[in-house]
C-alpha angles and dihedrals in degrees: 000000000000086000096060091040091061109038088049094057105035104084097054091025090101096054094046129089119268097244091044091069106032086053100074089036085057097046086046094053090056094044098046079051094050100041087056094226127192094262090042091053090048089035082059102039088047085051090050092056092057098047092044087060088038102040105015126257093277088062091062114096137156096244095048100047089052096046085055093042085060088057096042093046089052095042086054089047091043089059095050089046083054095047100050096053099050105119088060093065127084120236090245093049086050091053100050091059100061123050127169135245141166128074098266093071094083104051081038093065101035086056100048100015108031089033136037090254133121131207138180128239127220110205148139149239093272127125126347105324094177094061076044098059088037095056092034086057090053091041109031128011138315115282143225118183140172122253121201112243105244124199090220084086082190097059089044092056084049099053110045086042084060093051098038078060100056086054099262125140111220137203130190135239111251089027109150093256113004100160085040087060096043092061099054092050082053086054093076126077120261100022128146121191112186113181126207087229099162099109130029124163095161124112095266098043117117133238107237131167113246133162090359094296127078123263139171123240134177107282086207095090091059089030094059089046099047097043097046101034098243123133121251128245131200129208136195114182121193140170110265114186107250116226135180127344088003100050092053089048090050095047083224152093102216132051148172139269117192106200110204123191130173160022106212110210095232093191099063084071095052092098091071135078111274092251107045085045091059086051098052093045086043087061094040090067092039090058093053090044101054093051083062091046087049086055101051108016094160088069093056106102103195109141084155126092106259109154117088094226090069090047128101097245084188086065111030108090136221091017108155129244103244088043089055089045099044085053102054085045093065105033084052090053102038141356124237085197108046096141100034132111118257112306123255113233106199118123090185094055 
Protein backbone atom coordinates (compact mmCIF):
# COMPACT_ATOMS: atom_id res chain seq x y z
CA UNK A 1 0.00 0.00 0.00
CA UNK A 2 2.75 2.39 1.02
CA UNK A 3 4.32 1.64 -2.44
CA UNK A 4 1.27 2.91 -4.59
CA UNK A 5 0.71 5.96 -2.12
CA UNK A 6 3.73 7.12 -2.75
CA UNK A 7 4.50 6.63 -6.43
CA UNK A 8 1.08 8.17 -7.20
CA UNK A 9 1.82 11.33 -5.34
CA UNK A 10 5.74 12.02 -5.91
CA UNK A 11 5.85 13.58 -8.86
CA UNK A 12 3.31 16.46 -7.99
CA UNK A 13 4.09 16.14 -4.20
CA UNK A 14 6.48 19.36 -4.41
CA UNK A 15 3.92 21.62 -5.90
CA UNK A 16 1.48 20.68 -3.78
CA UNK A 17 0.57 22.17 -0.33
CA UNK A 18 2.09 20.76 2.61
CA UNK A 19 -1.05 19.47 4.21
CA UNK A 20 -2.28 18.05 0.86
CA UNK A 21 0.24 15.60 0.88
CA UNK A 22 0.86 14.74 4.64
CA UNK A 23 -3.49 14.06 4.85
CA UNK A 24 -3.71 10.74 3.05
CA UNK A 25 -0.27 9.72 4.70
CA UNK A 26 -1.71 10.24 7.42
CA UNK A 27 -5.14 8.26 6.58
CA UNK A 28 -2.97 5.60 5.33
CA UNK A 29 -0.95 5.43 8.52
CA UNK A 30 -4.49 4.76 10.72
CA UNK A 31 -5.84 2.30 8.25
CA UNK A 32 -2.45 0.09 7.75
CA UNK A 33 -2.74 0.16 12.04
CA UNK A 34 -6.04 -0.85 12.10
CA UNK A 35 -5.95 -3.25 9.65
CA UNK A 36 -3.20 -4.90 11.60
CA UNK A 37 -1.06 -5.45 8.58
CA UNK A 38 2.04 -7.58 8.33
CA UNK A 39 4.69 -4.29 8.86
CA UNK A 40 2.31 -2.82 11.78
CA UNK A 41 2.40 -6.69 13.92
CA UNK A 42 6.27 -6.83 13.51
CA UNK A 43 6.42 -2.83 13.94
CA UNK A 44 4.69 -3.68 17.53
CA UNK A 45 6.67 -7.06 18.63
CA UNK A 46 10.06 -5.19 17.68
CA UNK A 47 8.66 -2.16 20.04
CA UNK A 48 7.91 -4.77 22.99
CA UNK A 49 10.84 -5.72 23.01
CA UNK A 50 12.15 -2.19 23.61
CA UNK A 51 9.58 -1.11 26.64
CA UNK A 52 9.98 -4.30 28.27
CA UNK A 53 14.26 -3.34 28.59
CA UNK A 54 13.37 -0.08 29.21
CA UNK A 55 10.46 -0.52 31.40
CA UNK A 56 10.59 -4.31 32.58
CA UNK A 57 8.27 -7.30 31.16
CA UNK A 58 5.12 -6.34 33.64
CA UNK A 59 4.94 -2.70 31.74
CA UNK A 60 4.21 -4.31 28.60
CA UNK A 61 0.60 -4.48 27.82
CA UNK A 62 -1.68 -4.80 24.56
CA UNK A 63 -3.20 -1.76 24.90
CA UNK A 64 -0.14 0.10 25.46
CA UNK A 65 1.90 -1.25 22.77
CA UNK A 66 -1.10 -0.38 20.12
CA UNK A 67 -1.72 2.89 21.35
CA UNK A 68 2.36 3.53 20.69
CA UNK A 69 2.28 1.61 17.13
CA UNK A 70 -0.34 4.33 16.13
CA UNK A 71 2.25 6.96 16.98
CA UNK A 72 4.92 5.34 15.53
CA UNK A 73 2.88 4.50 12.19
CA UNK A 74 1.99 8.09 11.89
CA UNK A 75 5.40 9.37 12.86
CA UNK A 76 6.85 6.90 9.75
CA UNK A 77 4.06 8.28 7.43
CA UNK A 78 4.64 11.53 8.58
CA UNK A 79 8.66 11.20 7.24
CA UNK A 80 7.70 9.85 3.52
CA UNK A 81 4.82 12.81 3.25
CA UNK A 82 7.88 15.16 4.09
CA UNK A 83 10.02 13.74 1.80
CA UNK A 84 8.34 13.77 -0.58
CA UNK A 85 7.49 17.43 -0.42
CA UNK A 86 10.80 18.73 -0.03
CA UNK A 87 11.34 20.99 -3.12
CA UNK A 88 8.73 22.80 -2.11
CA UNK A 89 10.50 23.93 1.03
CA UNK A 90 12.73 26.61 1.34
CA UNK A 91 15.91 26.10 2.59
CA UNK A 92 15.00 28.41 5.84
CA UNK A 93 11.77 26.57 6.47
CA UNK A 94 13.94 23.26 6.25
CA UNK A 95 16.43 24.60 8.94
CA UNK A 96 14.22 25.57 11.31
CA UNK A 97 12.90 22.18 11.51
CA UNK A 98 16.05 20.34 12.61
CA UNK A 99 18.23 21.51 15.62
CA UNK A 100 20.88 19.71 17.22
CA UNK A 101 21.37 18.34 20.43
CA UNK A 102 23.86 15.73 22.50
CA UNK A 103 27.30 16.32 23.60
CA UNK A 104 29.00 14.83 20.71
CA UNK A 105 27.89 17.94 18.23
CA UNK A 106 30.48 19.98 19.21
CA UNK A 107 33.71 17.75 18.81
CA UNK A 108 31.86 16.62 15.84
CA UNK A 109 32.04 20.00 14.19
CA UNK A 110 35.24 21.09 15.30
CA UNK A 111 36.55 17.89 13.71
CA UNK A 112 34.65 18.11 9.97
CA UNK A 113 33.52 21.79 9.99
CA UNK A 114 36.14 23.86 12.07
CA UNK A 115 38.96 21.37 10.80
CA UNK A 116 39.77 19.42 7.47
CA UNK A 117 38.54 15.77 9.30
CA UNK A 118 36.13 13.48 8.51
CA UNK A 119 34.14 11.06 10.74
CA UNK A 120 31.29 8.28 10.31
CA UNK A 121 27.78 8.14 11.95
CA UNK A 122 26.08 5.23 13.24
CA UNK A 123 22.61 5.73 13.18
CA UNK A 124 19.04 4.27 12.48
CA UNK A 125 15.90 4.45 10.62
CA UNK A 126 14.17 7.06 13.33
CA UNK A 127 12.68 10.32 12.64
CA UNK A 128 13.01 12.19 9.63
CA UNK A 129 17.05 11.45 8.29
CA UNK A 130 16.68 13.51 5.11
CA UNK A 131 15.94 16.78 7.00
CA UNK A 132 19.06 15.18 9.06
CA UNK A 133 21.70 15.00 6.02
CA UNK A 134 20.27 18.35 4.75
CA UNK A 135 20.84 20.14 7.79
CA UNK A 136 24.25 18.02 8.57
CA UNK A 137 25.45 19.24 5.20
CA UNK A 138 24.59 23.31 6.34
CA UNK A 139 26.03 22.67 9.91
CA UNK A 140 28.44 20.39 9.70
CA UNK A 141 30.21 18.93 6.41
CA UNK A 142 29.34 17.84 3.37
CA UNK A 143 27.83 14.09 3.31
CA UNK A 144 27.98 11.18 1.65
CA UNK A 145 25.74 8.46 2.75
CA UNK A 146 24.52 4.70 1.61
CA UNK A 147 20.84 4.00 0.07
CA UNK A 148 19.28 0.45 0.11
CA UNK A 149 18.73 -0.77 -3.09
CA UNK A 150 15.01 -1.12 -3.36
CA UNK A 151 13.23 -3.36 -6.00
CA UNK A 152 10.58 -0.70 -6.52
CA UNK A 153 13.05 0.70 -8.99
CA UNK A 154 10.39 3.90 -8.92
CA UNK A 155 10.66 4.64 -5.07
CA UNK A 156 14.49 4.22 -5.33
CA UNK A 157 14.74 6.88 -8.06
CA UNK A 158 12.67 8.91 -5.73
CA UNK A 159 14.37 8.63 -3.27
CA UNK A 160 17.86 9.14 -4.13
CA UNK A 161 16.56 12.25 -6.48
CA UNK A 162 15.13 13.77 -2.87
CA UNK A 163 18.36 13.33 -1.20
CA UNK A 164 20.55 14.25 -4.09
CA UNK A 165 18.32 17.67 -3.55
CA UNK A 166 19.00 18.27 -0.41
CA UNK A 167 22.93 18.10 -1.50
CA UNK A 168 23.63 14.57 -0.49
CA UNK A 169 25.81 12.09 -2.45
CA UNK A 170 24.49 9.17 -2.42
CA UNK A 171 25.68 5.60 -2.88
CA UNK A 172 23.79 2.53 -3.23
CA UNK A 173 23.63 -0.84 -1.23
CA UNK A 174 25.55 -4.31 -3.63
CA UNK A 175 27.54 -2.01 -5.28
CA UNK A 176 31.36 -3.92 -6.42
CA UNK A 177 33.57 -1.92 -3.22
CA UNK A 178 31.27 0.24 -0.91
CA UNK A 179 33.33 0.47 1.97
CA UNK A 180 36.12 0.87 -0.43
CA UNK A 181 34.21 4.06 -1.76
CA UNK A 182 33.34 5.28 1.43
CA UNK A 183 36.81 5.62 2.43
CA UNK A 184 37.90 7.54 -0.12
CA UNK A 185 35.15 9.87 0.31
CA UNK A 186 36.34 9.89 3.76
CA UNK A 187 39.70 10.77 2.29
CA UNK A 188 38.70 14.35 1.64
CA UNK A 189 38.50 16.94 4.09
CA UNK A 190 35.12 17.91 5.63
CA UNK A 191 33.21 14.80 4.98
CA UNK A 192 30.40 13.16 7.19
CA UNK A 193 29.20 9.89 6.53
CA UNK A 194 26.42 9.00 8.65
CA UNK A 195 25.10 5.46 8.02
CA UNK A 196 21.06 4.11 8.76
CA UNK A 197 22.94 0.51 10.98
CA UNK A 198 20.47 -0.41 12.61
CA UNK A 199 19.65 -3.77 10.65
CA UNK A 200 21.93 -6.05 8.81
CA UNK A 201 20.98 -9.86 7.80
CA UNK A 202 23.57 -10.15 5.22
CA UNK A 203 26.55 -12.39 5.47
CA UNK A 204 28.92 -9.65 6.95
CA UNK A 205 26.26 -8.02 9.65
CA UNK A 206 27.24 -8.29 13.51
CA UNK A 207 25.57 -9.81 16.43
CA UNK A 208 25.17 -7.23 18.89
CA UNK A 209 22.92 -7.14 22.35
CA UNK A 210 19.95 -4.42 22.21
CA UNK A 211 16.92 -3.98 24.17
CA UNK A 212 17.84 -7.18 26.25
CA UNK A 213 17.58 -9.70 23.06
CA UNK A 214 20.07 -10.15 20.40
CA UNK A 215 19.91 -8.38 17.05
CA UNK A 216 22.18 -7.86 13.81
CA UNK A 217 23.30 -4.43 12.62
CA UNK A 218 25.61 -3.19 9.69
CA UNK A 219 29.25 -3.77 10.80
CA UNK A 220 30.28 -0.34 8.10
CA UNK A 221 29.86 2.49 10.91
CA UNK A 222 32.95 0.55 13.43
CA UNK A 223 34.61 -0.69 10.26
CA UNK A 224 35.18 3.02 8.73
CA UNK A 225 36.46 4.13 12.14
CA UNK A 226 38.73 1.37 12.83
CA UNK A 227 40.27 1.14 9.39
CA UNK A 228 40.87 4.78 8.88
CA UNK A 229 41.71 5.95 12.56
CA UNK A 230 38.70 8.41 13.03
CA UNK A 231 36.63 8.44 15.93
CA UNK A 232 32.98 7.19 15.76
CA UNK A 233 29.86 9.14 16.24
CA UNK A 234 26.22 7.98 17.13
CA UNK A 235 22.82 9.69 16.22
CA UNK A 236 19.15 9.42 17.38
CA UNK A 237 17.00 11.46 15.71
CA UNK A 238 13.05 12.13 17.18
CA UNK A 239 9.54 14.78 16.43
CA UNK A 240 9.64 17.73 18.78
CA UNK A 241 6.18 20.22 18.57
CA UNK A 242 7.20 23.23 17.11
CA UNK A 243 5.90 26.60 18.92
CA UNK A 244 6.34 30.57 18.25
CA UNK A 245 8.82 32.18 16.11
CA UNK A 246 10.03 28.70 15.12
CA UNK A 247 7.34 27.37 14.36
CA UNK A 248 6.40 30.32 11.88
CA UNK A 249 10.15 30.04 10.21
CA UNK A 250 9.71 26.12 9.83
CA UNK A 251 5.94 26.33 8.23
CA UNK A 252 5.23 23.37 10.75
CA UNK A 253 4.25 22.22 13.61
CA UNK A 254 6.26 19.76 14.09
CA UNK A 255 10.62 19.48 13.90
CA UNK A 256 13.59 17.54 14.46
CA UNK A 257 16.14 16.96 17.18
CA UNK A 258 19.32 15.10 16.20
CA UNK A 259 20.75 13.80 19.30
CA UNK A 260 24.82 13.21 18.81
CA UNK A 261 26.79 11.49 21.14
CA UNK A 262 30.32 10.42 20.96
CA UNK A 263 32.62 10.34 20.28
CA UNK A 264 33.69 6.58 20.57
CA UNK A 265 37.58 6.33 21.46
CA UNK A 266 38.40 4.00 18.63
CA UNK A 267 42.00 3.25 20.04
CA UNK A 268 41.05 1.70 23.17
CA UNK A 269 39.92 -1.09 21.05
CA UNK A 270 43.29 -1.39 19.11
CA UNK A 271 44.42 -4.11 21.22
CA UNK A 272 42.31 -6.05 19.93
CA UNK A 273 42.05 -8.15 16.44
CA UNK A 274 40.81 -6.30 14.07
CA UNK A 275 37.72 -8.15 14.10
CA UNK A 276 36.84 -8.56 17.40
CA UNK A 277 37.75 -4.96 17.78
CA UNK A 278 35.00 -3.90 15.05
CA UNK A 279 32.52 -6.00 17.16
CA UNK A 280 33.19 -4.52 20.37
CA UNK A 281 33.14 -0.89 18.96
CA UNK A 282 29.94 -2.07 16.86
CA UNK A 283 28.21 -2.76 20.37
CA UNK A 284 29.58 0.18 21.89
CA UNK A 285 27.33 2.47 19.43
CA UNK A 286 24.56 0.29 19.71
CA UNK A 287 24.57 0.73 23.12
CA UNK A 288 24.47 4.43 22.85
CA UNK A 289 21.83 4.14 20.15
CA UNK A 290 19.24 1.99 21.87
CA UNK A 291 19.16 4.17 24.94
CA UNK A 292 17.81 7.10 22.15
CA UNK A 293 15.47 4.72 20.65
CA UNK A 294 14.19 3.86 24.49
CA UNK A 295 13.57 7.52 24.84
CA UNK A 296 11.71 8.11 22.08
CA UNK A 297 10.34 4.40 20.62
CA UNK A 298 7.48 5.95 18.62
CA UNK A 299 10.28 7.53 16.18
CA UNK A 300 11.78 4.15 15.40
CA UNK A 301 10.61 3.29 12.31
CA UNK A 302 11.44 -0.59 12.11
CA UNK A 303 8.40 -2.52 10.28
CA UNK A 304 11.01 -5.06 9.44
CA UNK A 305 11.98 -8.42 11.68
CA UNK A 306 15.08 -7.55 13.60
CA UNK A 307 15.19 -9.58 16.60
CA UNK A 308 16.63 -12.56 16.37
CA UNK A 309 13.87 -14.34 18.20
CA UNK A 310 11.34 -13.71 15.05
CA UNK A 311 14.14 -14.93 12.53
CA UNK A 312 14.43 -18.16 10.93
CA UNK A 313 17.85 -19.28 12.70
CA UNK A 314 17.72 -22.37 10.13
CA UNK A 315 18.10 -20.09 7.72
CA UNK A 316 19.92 -17.36 8.88
CA UNK A 317 23.95 -18.08 8.20
CA UNK A 318 27.01 -17.56 10.04
CA UNK A 319 25.02 -17.09 13.33
CA UNK A 320 27.35 -17.98 16.23
CA UNK A 321 27.11 -20.53 18.53
CA UNK A 322 26.64 -18.71 21.83
CA UNK A 323 24.12 -16.32 19.99
CA UNK A 324 22.12 -19.42 18.87
CA UNK A 325 22.38 -20.69 22.10
CA UNK A 326 21.59 -17.51 24.09
CA UNK A 327 18.40 -17.30 21.88
CA UNK A 328 16.88 -20.66 22.41
CA UNK A 329 17.62 -20.09 25.80
CA UNK A 330 15.38 -17.41 26.03
CA UNK A 331 12.83 -18.21 23.93
CA UNK A 332 12.82 -21.56 25.93
CA UNK A 333 12.53 -19.62 29.25
CA UNK A 334 10.18 -16.76 28.26
CA UNK A 335 8.30 -15.28 25.17
CA UNK A 336 8.70 -11.48 23.86
CA UNK A 337 5.54 -12.16 21.97
CA UNK A 338 3.32 -13.71 24.09
CA UNK A 339 0.32 -11.91 22.87
CA UNK A 340 1.25 -11.50 19.09
CA UNK A 341 -0.04 -12.89 16.23
CA UNK A 342 1.85 -15.64 14.58
CA UNK A 343 5.17 -14.73 13.89
CA UNK A 344 6.33 -13.94 10.63
CA UNK A 345 9.49 -16.04 9.59
CA UNK A 346 11.08 -14.22 6.76
CA UNK A 347 14.56 -13.19 7.11
CA UNK A 348 14.36 -11.25 3.59
CA UNK A 349 11.31 -9.10 4.62
Amino acid sequence: MLDTIVIAVMRGASHMPEAFVRAPFLLAADAAWLARTTGVRQLERNLRHVIAHRDGADAVDRAGIRRLSRRAMRSYFSYFSEALSVGARSRGELLARIRPDGDGFAPLRRLIHDHPGSAPMAMGHQGNWDYAGFWAHDALAPVTTVAERLSNRAMLDAFVAIRERLGMTILLTGQQGLTERLKRAMAEPHVLVPLLADRDLGPRGEFVRAFGSTIRVARGPATLAYDLHTPLFVANIHRETLTGERRSRASSSHGYVIRITGPLDIDRFRTLPRHEAIAAITQAWVDRWAAGVEDHPEDWHMLQPIFLEDLDLDRLRDVPADVLARVRDKALGSDACADCDTRERSVGA
